[in-house]
C-alpha positions in Angstrom: -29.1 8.3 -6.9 -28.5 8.4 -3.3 -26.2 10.8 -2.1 -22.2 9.3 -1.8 -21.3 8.6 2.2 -19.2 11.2 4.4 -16.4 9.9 5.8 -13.9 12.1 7.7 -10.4 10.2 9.0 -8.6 12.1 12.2 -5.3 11.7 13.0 -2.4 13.7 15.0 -0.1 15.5 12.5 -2.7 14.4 9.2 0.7 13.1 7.2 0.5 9.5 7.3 -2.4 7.3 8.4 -5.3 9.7 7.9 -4.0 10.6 4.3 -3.7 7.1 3.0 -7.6 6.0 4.8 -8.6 9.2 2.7 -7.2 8.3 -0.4 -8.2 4.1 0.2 -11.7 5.5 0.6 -11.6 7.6 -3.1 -9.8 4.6 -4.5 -12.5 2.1 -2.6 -15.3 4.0 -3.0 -15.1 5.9 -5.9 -18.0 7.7 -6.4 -20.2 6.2 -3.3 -17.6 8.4 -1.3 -16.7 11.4 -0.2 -13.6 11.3 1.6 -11.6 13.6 3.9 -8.7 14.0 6.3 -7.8 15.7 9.1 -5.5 15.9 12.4 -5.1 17.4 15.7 -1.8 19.0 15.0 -1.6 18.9 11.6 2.1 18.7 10.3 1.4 21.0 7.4 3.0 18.5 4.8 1.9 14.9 3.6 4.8 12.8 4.6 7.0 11.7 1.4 6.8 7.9 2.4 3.2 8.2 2.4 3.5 9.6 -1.3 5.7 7.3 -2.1 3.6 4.4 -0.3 0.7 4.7 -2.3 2.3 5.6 -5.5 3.0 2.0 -6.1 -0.6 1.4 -5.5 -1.4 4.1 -8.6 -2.7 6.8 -6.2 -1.0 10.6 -6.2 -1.0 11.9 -2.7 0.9 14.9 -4.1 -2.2 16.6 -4.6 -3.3 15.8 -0.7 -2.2 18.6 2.3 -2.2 18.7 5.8 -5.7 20.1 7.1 -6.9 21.1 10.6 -10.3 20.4 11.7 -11.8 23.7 10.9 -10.6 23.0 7.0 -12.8 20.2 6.9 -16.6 21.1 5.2 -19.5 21.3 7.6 -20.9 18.1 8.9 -22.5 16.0 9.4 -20.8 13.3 8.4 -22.1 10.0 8.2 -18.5 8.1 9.6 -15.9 9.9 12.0 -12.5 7.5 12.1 -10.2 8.4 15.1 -6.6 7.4 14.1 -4.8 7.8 17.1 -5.4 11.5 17.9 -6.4 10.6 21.4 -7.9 13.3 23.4 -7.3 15.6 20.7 -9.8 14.4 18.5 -12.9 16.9 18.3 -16.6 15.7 19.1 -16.9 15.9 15.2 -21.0 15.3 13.9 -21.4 12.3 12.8 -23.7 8.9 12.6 -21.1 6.4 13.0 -17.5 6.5 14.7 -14.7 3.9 14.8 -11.1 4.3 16.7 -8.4 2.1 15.2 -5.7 1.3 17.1 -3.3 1.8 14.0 0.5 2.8 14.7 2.2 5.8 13.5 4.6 4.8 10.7 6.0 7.5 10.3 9.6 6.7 11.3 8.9 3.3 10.0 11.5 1.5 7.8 9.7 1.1 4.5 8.9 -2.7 4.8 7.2 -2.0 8.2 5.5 1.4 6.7 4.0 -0.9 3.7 2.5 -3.2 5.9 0.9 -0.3 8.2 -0.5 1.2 4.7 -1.6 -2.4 3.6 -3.6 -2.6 6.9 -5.3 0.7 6.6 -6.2 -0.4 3.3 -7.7 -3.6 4.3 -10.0 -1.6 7.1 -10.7 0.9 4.6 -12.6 -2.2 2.7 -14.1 -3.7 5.4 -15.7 -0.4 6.8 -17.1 0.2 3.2 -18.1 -2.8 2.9 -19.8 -2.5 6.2 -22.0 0.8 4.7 -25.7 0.5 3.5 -25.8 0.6 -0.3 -22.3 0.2 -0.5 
């Protein structure tokens, strides 16, 4: 069996976007993923709307916290995803990065923050779906 695909998501405060790419890639990829999250300045929390976002898609985020960089394993990983953290983001190992222009929902009505989530959903998809052997 080859071994499952590294993918790390950055993001400023790790509450929002990051957390819901991390938890599309375990839903997505099941076990041809490993998945992980971090941010620049992490918040220390997992936002509630975020929780609450992908609850009604069947996934607990409650179980998901706020990580730094150096909570992350060692690299390499095989795909770095830069979620805004501009300049912030570190020089992480990897084979393959991607920056998507994704805004913050954080202070999003939930309508607006839905669609945000739907959209990081969607890429989630299309980058697995852009993996070798995936």
């Amino acid at each position: 069996m080859d071994a499952p695909v590294r993918i790390v998501f950055v993001s400023v405060e790790n509450s929002n976007r990051s957390q819901m790419a991390e938890a599309f890639a375990r839903m997505y990829g099941a076990d041809n993923v490993e998945a992980y999250s971090a941010g620049s300045r992490p918040s220390g929390r997992v936002n509630p709307q975020a929780v609450a976002a992908m609850v009604e898609l069947g996934y607990d985020l409650t179980k998901h916290v706020s990580k730094t960089f150096d909570q992350l394993p060692p690299g390499p990983f095989d795909v770095v995803v830069m979620m805004g953290c501009g300049d912030r983001c570190p020089n992480l190992n990897a084979v393959w990065r991607e920056d998507w222009e994704i805004p913050d929902p954080r202070d999003l009505p939930p309508a607006e923050f839905r669609q945000v989530r739907d959209l990081i959903g969607e890429k989630v998809k299309m980058l697995l779906d852009a993996m070798p052997d995936s």
